[in-house]
N, C-alpha and C positions, 0 to 999 in steps of 0.2 A: 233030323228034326222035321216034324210036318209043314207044311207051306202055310198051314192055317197057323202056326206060332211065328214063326217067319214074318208074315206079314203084321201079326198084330205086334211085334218090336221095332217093327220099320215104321208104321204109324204112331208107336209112342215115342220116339225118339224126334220126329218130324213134331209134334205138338210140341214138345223141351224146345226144341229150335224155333218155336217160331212164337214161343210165347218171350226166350230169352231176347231177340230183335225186339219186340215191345217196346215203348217209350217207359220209364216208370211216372207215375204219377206224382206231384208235388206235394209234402205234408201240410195241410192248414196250420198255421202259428197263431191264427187270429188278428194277423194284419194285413192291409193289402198292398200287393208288390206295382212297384213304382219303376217306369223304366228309367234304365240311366241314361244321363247327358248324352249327347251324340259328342260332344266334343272329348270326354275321357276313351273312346275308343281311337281317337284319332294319337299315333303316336311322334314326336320330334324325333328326328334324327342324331342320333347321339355317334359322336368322331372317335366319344375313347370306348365303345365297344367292342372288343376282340373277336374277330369272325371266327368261326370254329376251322378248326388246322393249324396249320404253324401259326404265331401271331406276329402282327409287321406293324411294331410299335413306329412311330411318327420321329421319334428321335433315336435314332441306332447310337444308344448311349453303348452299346453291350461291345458293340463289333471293333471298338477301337481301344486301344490302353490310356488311358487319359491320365496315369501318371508320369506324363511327357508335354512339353509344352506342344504347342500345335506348331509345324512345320520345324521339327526336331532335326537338328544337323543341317540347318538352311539357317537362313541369315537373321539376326534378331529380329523378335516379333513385336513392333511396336501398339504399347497400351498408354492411351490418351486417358487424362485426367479432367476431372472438372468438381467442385466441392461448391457446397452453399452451407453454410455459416449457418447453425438455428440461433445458437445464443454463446454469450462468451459469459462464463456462471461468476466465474471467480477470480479476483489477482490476490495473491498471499505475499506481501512483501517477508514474513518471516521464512517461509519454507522457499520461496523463491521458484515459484512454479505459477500457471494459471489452467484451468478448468474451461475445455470447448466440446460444444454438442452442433455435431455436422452431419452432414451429408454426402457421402463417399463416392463416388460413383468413377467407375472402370470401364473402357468401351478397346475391344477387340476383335479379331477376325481368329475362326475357327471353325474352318471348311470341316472337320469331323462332323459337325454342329446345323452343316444344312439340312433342309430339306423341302419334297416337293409343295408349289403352292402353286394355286391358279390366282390369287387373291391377293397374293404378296402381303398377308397381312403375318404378323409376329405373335410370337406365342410365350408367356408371361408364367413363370414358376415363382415359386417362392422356393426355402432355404432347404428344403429337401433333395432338390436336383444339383444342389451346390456341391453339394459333397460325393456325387458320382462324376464331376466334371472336371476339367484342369480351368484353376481361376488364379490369378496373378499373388502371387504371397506378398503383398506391402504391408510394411510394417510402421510404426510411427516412433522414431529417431528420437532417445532423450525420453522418450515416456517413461512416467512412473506407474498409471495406473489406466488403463483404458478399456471401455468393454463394449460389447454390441447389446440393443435393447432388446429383450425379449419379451414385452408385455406388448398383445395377450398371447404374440407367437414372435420369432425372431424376427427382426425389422430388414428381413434383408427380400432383395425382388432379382430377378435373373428375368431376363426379355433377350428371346433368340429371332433372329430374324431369318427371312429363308435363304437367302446368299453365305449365313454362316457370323454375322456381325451380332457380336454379345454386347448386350450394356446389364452391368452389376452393380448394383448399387445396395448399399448397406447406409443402418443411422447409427453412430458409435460417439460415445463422450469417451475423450480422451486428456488425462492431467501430464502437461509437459512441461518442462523444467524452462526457466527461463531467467540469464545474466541480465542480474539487473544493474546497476549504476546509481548507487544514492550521495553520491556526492551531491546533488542539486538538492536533496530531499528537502522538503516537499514541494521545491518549486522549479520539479523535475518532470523528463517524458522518457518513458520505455517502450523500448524494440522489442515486440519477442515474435518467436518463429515457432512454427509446428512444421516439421520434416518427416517429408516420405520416402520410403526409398525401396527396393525386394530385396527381400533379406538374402534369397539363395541365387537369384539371376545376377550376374554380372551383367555391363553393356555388349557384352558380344549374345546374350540370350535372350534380353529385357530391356527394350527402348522403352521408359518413363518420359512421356508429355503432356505438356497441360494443352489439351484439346484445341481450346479455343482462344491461348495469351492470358491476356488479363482479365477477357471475358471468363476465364473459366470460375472465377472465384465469385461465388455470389454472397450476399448478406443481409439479414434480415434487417428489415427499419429502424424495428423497434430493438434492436440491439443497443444496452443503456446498462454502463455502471456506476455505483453512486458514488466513487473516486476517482473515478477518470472518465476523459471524454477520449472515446475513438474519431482519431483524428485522418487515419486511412487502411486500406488493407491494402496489398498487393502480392504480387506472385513473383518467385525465379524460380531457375533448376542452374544446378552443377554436378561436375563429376567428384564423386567422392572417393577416396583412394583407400584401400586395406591392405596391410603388407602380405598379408596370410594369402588374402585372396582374392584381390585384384580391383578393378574400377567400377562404380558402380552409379545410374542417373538416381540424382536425388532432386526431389521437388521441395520448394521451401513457402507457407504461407505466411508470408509477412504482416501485424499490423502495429502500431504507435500510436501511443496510449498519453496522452496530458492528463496530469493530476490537476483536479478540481481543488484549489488554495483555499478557498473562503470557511471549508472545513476546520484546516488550520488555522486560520486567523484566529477562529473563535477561540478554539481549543488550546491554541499555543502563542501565537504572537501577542494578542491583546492581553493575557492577562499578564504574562511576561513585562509589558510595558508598563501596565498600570503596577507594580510590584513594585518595580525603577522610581515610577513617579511615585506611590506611595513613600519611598524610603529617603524622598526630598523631602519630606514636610517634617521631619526631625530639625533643616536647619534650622528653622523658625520657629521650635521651640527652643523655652527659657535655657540657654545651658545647665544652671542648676536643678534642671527637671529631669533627674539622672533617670529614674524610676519608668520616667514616661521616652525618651529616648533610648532608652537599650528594648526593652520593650517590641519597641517599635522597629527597629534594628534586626533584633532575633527572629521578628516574625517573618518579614520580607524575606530574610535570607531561608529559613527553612521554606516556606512558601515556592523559593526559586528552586529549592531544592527538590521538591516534591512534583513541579512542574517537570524538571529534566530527569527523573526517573520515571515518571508517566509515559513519557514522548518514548526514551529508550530501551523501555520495558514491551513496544510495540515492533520492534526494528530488529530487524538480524543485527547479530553484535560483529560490523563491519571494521576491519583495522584502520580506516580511515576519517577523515573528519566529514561529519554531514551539512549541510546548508543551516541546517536546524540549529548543530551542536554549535558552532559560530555564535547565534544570535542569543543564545539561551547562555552562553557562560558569559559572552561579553555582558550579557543582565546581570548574571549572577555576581561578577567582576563591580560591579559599579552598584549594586547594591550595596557588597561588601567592602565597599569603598565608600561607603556613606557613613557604615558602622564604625571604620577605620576613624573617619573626619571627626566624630563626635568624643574618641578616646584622645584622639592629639589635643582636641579642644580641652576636652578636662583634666590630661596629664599639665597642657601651658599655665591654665587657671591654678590647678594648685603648686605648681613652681612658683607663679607669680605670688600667690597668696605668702608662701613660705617664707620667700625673700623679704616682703613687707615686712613679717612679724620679726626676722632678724631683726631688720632697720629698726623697728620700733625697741625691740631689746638694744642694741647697740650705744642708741641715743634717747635715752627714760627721760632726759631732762626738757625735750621739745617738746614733748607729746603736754606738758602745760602750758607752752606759749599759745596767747591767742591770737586768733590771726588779725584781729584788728588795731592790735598793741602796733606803731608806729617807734621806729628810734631815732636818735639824729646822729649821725656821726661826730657831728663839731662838738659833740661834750657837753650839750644843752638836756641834762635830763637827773631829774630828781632822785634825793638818796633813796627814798622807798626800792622806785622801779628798778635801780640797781640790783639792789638784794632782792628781790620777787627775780629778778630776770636772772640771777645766781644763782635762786635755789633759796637762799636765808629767808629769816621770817622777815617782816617790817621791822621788827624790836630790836636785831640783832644790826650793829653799827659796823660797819665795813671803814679799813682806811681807806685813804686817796687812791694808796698803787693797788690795792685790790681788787678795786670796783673794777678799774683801767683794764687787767689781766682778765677778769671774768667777762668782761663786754665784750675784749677782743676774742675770749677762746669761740663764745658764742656765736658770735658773727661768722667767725671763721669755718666754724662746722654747718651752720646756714649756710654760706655761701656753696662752699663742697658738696653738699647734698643736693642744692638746688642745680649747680655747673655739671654733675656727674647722671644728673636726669637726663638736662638738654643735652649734652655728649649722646647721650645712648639713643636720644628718638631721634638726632641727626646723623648720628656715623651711620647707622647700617643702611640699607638700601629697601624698596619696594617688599619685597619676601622676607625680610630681618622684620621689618614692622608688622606685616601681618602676623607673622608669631608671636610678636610682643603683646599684640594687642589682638585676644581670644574672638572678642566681636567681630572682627574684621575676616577672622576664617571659615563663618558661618555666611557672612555676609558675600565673600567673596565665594561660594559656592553653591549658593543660591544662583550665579550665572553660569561657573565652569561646569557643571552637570549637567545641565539642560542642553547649554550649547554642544556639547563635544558629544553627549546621547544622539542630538538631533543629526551633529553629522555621521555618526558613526549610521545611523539608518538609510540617511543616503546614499552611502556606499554602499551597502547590504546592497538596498532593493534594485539601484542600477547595475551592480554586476550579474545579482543572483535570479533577477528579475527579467 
């Protein structure tokens, strides 16, 4: 090739070169360019960026098996407790269980878990790192129903400190069963317990502590339910035995619970009483007022009835006797006992009536004497009133020995009738006359109800009380 083509492709290839160095030029848009902030060129230092090469994450979750407790085949690893109380939701006396929402929280050492700090400051996960790590399996003893929150993510935080010291803490409502004792019902106080214990660590793998004693249990102020007043909480632990498989630390949160009465009062003792007293005011009415005494009778006792299916319809059906069922039968007792008082009353009135109307059939011939007719025994009395006191007319003549024979049968049956009254109001005693005499069983019951009610409530409220 000539030198004269040579050169002119060495000069065109030299112009491509140094026109492609060039800057290029900026399109116009029709706006004009604004410098940016000096502060967006400045950048933070960012700890979770992975340098390029192998990467040296800050917590070597990878290099260890963490489905082993921490210090495996060494001496049990002790994990400290401590809980705060949010709220206590529920007590169920029929299911026999109550409803708490807490605060969980687990503190342990887990040298796998160190790492380097110039600052000693600790570094804060949530429930994500939970599950690449070994954390204590406690479970809640006697639960029936219990879960961890998850709104708007799980409520649970993991804080590793640089020496290797875990604190986990979780927020979980848990329903746990709870022996209750309604003998006193309702002027009772209940024990119940929430127990912790690790379901798979025996005590030679898993020392359970409450951190701080009795400090560990905390409680909210405003913890308030509207049957019962919380009267304390406290804490223990023991060992719990399983024959399968062996001993095991259980922690227990104790609190005692007083039922609020005045509840009750409304609902069951007062009307109960006014029912009792209502079913007094039968004795004073008329006996002969059948209509308005049974009545009044029927009503009280259905009434008491429907009171103690109300109260029982609320209550586990316990095989034993409650505080309540005491007060409410002994009503219903003495209600029924009033209904009783008013049939004895009207069976004695017409016994007594009965007997009258014999007497009066027996002896037809008094029922004309009048009570103010006078006789003399010495024989001073006119032939009329003979025959009128015989029975004959005025017209009809009687002899001597007849009139004599009729005065005396007369008399005789007077006197008998009259001697066999006083006989009968004098032989029997105190209780023989009040049955005789129907007035006197109203009368005398108008005392013995009130009295023997009033003390029968004394006793109630001093022993139950």
């Amino acid at each position: 090739m000539p030198y004269f083509t040579r050169l002119i492709l060495f000069l065109f290839c030299l112009m491509v070169l140094v026109e492609s160095r060039k800057p290029k030029k900026k399109r116009w848009t029709g706006q004009l360019e604004t410098s940016k902030p000096s502060h967006l060129h400045k950048k933070n230092f960012d700890v979770t960026k992975i340098p390029n090469g192998k990467p040296q994450p800050l917590l070597r979750v990878d290099d260890h098996d963490f489905t082993m407790r921490p210090a495996f085949g060494g001496p049990a690893i002790p994990v400290g407790m401590d809980v705060q109380v949010e709220s206590l939701d529920s007590i169920s006396e029929v299911d026999m269980d109550f409803t708490m929402t807490l605060y969980l929280r687990h503190y342990w050492k887990d040298e796998r878990l160190a790492f380097p700090s110039t600052s000693n400051k600790s570094m804060t996960f949530d429930g994500r790192l939970v599950k690449k790590i070994w954390v204590p399996d406690v479970f809640f003893v006697h639960s029936k129903r219990s879960f961890i929150h998850d709104t708007t993510t799980d409520n649970i935080m993991l804080r590793v400190f640089p020496d290797g010291q875990v604190l986990y803490s979780m927020r979980i409502t848990v329903t746990a069963m709870c022996n209750m004792d309604f003998s006193h019902f309702p002027l009772d106080s209940q024990t119940c317990s929430l127990e912790l214990e690790s379901y798979a660590y025996t005590d030679e793998d898993l020392m359970l502590y409450w951190k701080n004693g009795d400090e560990s249990l905390k409680t909210d102020e405003k913890i308030s339910l509207s049957q019962f007043l919380i009267q304390k909480f406290h804490t223990t632990s023991r060992l719990a035995f399983y024959s399968s498989t062996g001993w095991y630390n259980r922690l227990y949160i104790n609190f005692t619970l007083r039922r609020h009465i005045f509840f009750f009062l409304l609902q069951t003792y007062f009307p109960a009483t006014l029912m009792v007293m209502l079913s007094w005011v039968s004795f004073w009415i008329d006996r002969r007022a059948v209509p308005a005494r049974v009545s009044l009778g029927i009503t009280t006792v259905l009434t008491m009835s429907t009171i103690i299916t109300g109260v029982n319809a609320s209550m586990p059906r316990v095989s034993y006797i409650k505080a309540v069922d005491i007060y409410l039968w002994v009503s219903f007792v003495f209600v029924f006992l009033s209904v009783l008082e008013y049939a004895a009353v009207n069976y004695l009135t017409t016994v007594q009536e009965r007997k009258e109307r014999k007497l009066q059939e027996k002896f037809p011939c008094m029922c004309g004497m009048l009570p103010s007719r006078t006789m003399m025994l010495d024989g001073s009395y006119s032939e009329s009133e003979a025959n009128s006191l015989a029975g004959y007319p005025r017209s009809h003549t009687l002899t001597e020995e007849e009139r004599q024979d009729k005065i005396v049968v007369h008399l005789a049956l007077s006197n008998e009738s009259n001697s066999s009254r006083k006989k009968g109001l004098l032989k029997g005693q105190m209780g023989r006359r009040i049955f005789q005499n129907t007035h006197a069983i109203d009368k005398y019951s108008r005392l013995i109800f009130p009295a023997t009610y009033i003390f029968f409530n004394l006793i109630y409220w001093s022993v139950f009380a």
